[in-house]
Steps between C-alpha positions, in 0.01 A plus 500: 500500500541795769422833393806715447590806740726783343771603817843604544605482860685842376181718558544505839690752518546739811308873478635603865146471653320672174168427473576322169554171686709291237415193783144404347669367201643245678251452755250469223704197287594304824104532535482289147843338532316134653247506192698655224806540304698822575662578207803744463456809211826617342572895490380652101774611294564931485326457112180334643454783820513731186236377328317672780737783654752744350864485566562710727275369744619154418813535548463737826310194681734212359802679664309601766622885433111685586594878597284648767226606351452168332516328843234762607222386250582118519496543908722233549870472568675357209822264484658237301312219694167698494550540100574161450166366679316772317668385154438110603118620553481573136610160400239329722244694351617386149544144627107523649401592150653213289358283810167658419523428115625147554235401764218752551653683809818618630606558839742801615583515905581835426491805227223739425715804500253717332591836582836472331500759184650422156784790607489469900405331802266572717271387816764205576489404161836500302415336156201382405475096478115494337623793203855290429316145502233592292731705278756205482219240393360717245859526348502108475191476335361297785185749578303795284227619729593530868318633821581629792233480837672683791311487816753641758323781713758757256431561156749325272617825368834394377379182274209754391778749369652269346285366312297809396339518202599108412239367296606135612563578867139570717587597866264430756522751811304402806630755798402715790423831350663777802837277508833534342560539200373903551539493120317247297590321210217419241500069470255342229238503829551663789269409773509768811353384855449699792638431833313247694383321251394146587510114404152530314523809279850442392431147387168655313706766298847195467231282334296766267839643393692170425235400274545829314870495450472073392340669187865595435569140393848518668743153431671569869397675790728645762317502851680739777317370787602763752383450866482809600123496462523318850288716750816448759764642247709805628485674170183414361120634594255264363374231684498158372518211716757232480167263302419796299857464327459187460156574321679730314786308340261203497287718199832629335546087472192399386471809226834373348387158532153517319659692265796335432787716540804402665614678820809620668433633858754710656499647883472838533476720810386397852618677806307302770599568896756195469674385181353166623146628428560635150690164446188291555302702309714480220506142559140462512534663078695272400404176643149564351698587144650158569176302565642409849192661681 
């Protein structure tokens, strides 16, 4: 059976030359597409985005209606076509996660939106696809105990808020310290790097601290398995080669395997000099997610 890919041809979506380049979704699945399954989320309903966002915001991003100083914190433009990839991103999430409880991993060419508050958006993230999917299980009865490991090069400071004080939520931060967000969130653990840092000490602390937060016993783990670590990306300062992400996702893999826990791995950020090169990298995550490497 081929390992399924989570993709709607509808995130790429055009950001006049932002450097949010919607391409890499695409890129990244036609990368799987020989080896895999693409399969197509649906959008969540307006009751499910509220499991994890108010109203207002809701219903400001589903008509696409952001005022000016909401399109100033998400730094993005915003229309009906850019809302509707950003809703569809949800459902892939959500789809990755029932993959991930029905076969031990689930596959999203796309989501990760982690800066995205419970009230607004924010860092090119409208609505937060790890807080709804996680919320929307839990409401099923399908998980208790869930974690989240973000290891973009920005603290996940929107799925931290969100989940604040949760007993059965533990967020797992990972980031450049001296990068946006200026204000951070508190997450379960926040790990804080400097800039520069290399292949060999971040896969040190990734492995002492993922052993630490598997004493959470968590039934599903959310992995947003930014690339923005990459020494060559454009908004990023540390300094991990192309095989030291690999290294890293490879022990995010094994923890969840050795202990069990089913995982849904979602994109993340990645601003390479071409969206070709974040696209392989991305590529690279999930084909080793999908046992094709």
């Amino acid at each position: 059976m081929k390992p399924r890919v989570v993709f709607s041809p509808q995130y790429d979506v055009d950001y006049g030359g932002h450097n949010f380049a919607a391409r890499k979704f695409a890129l990244t699945a036609a990368a799987l597409a020989p080896l895999a399954d693409l399969i197509e989320p649906s959008a969540p309903s307006r009751e499910d985005l509220l499991l994890a966002h108010d109203a207002v915001w809701v219903d400001k991003v589903l008509s696409a209606t952001l005022t000016a100083a909401d399109l100033q914190r998400l730094e993005l433009p915003f229309s009906p076509a850019i809302s509707r990839a950003h809703q569809l991103a949800v459902g892939g999430t959500v789809l990755a996660a029932l993959h991930a409880l029905e076969a031990g991993v689930g596959l999203h060419s796309g989501g990760g939106a982690h800066h995205a508050f419970r009230d607004h958006g924010e860092g090119y993230c409208a609505l937060n696809d790890i807080a709804v999917a996680i919320c929307l299980l839990r409401r099923e009865g399908k998980i208790g105990r869930v974690a989240v490991i973000d290891l973009d090069v920005h603290q996940g400071n929107g799925t931290a808020a969100i989940f604040f004080g949760d007993p059965d939520v533990f967020t797992f931060s990972m980031h450049q310290a001296d990068l946006y967000p200026e204000k951070k969130e508190k997450s379960s653990l926040d790990v804080e790097l400097a800039a520069g840092t290399g292949d060999a000490e971040y896969y040190d602390l990734l492995r002492r601290h993922l052993r630490a937060m598997m004493d959470f016993k968590p039934e599903l783990i959310v992995y947003q398995s930014g690339v923005d670590v990459w020494e060559k990306d454009k908004l990023g300062g540390l300094k991990l080669t192309e095989r030291g992400i690999l290294d890293r996702d490879a022990a995010v893999w094994e923890a969840c395997r050795l202990h069990g826990v089913p995982v849904a791995v979602t994109l993340g950020g990645g601003y390479g000099p071409t969206p070709e090169d974040t696209a392989r990298l991305h590529a690279n995550t999930l084909r080793l997610f999908a046992g094709l490497r």
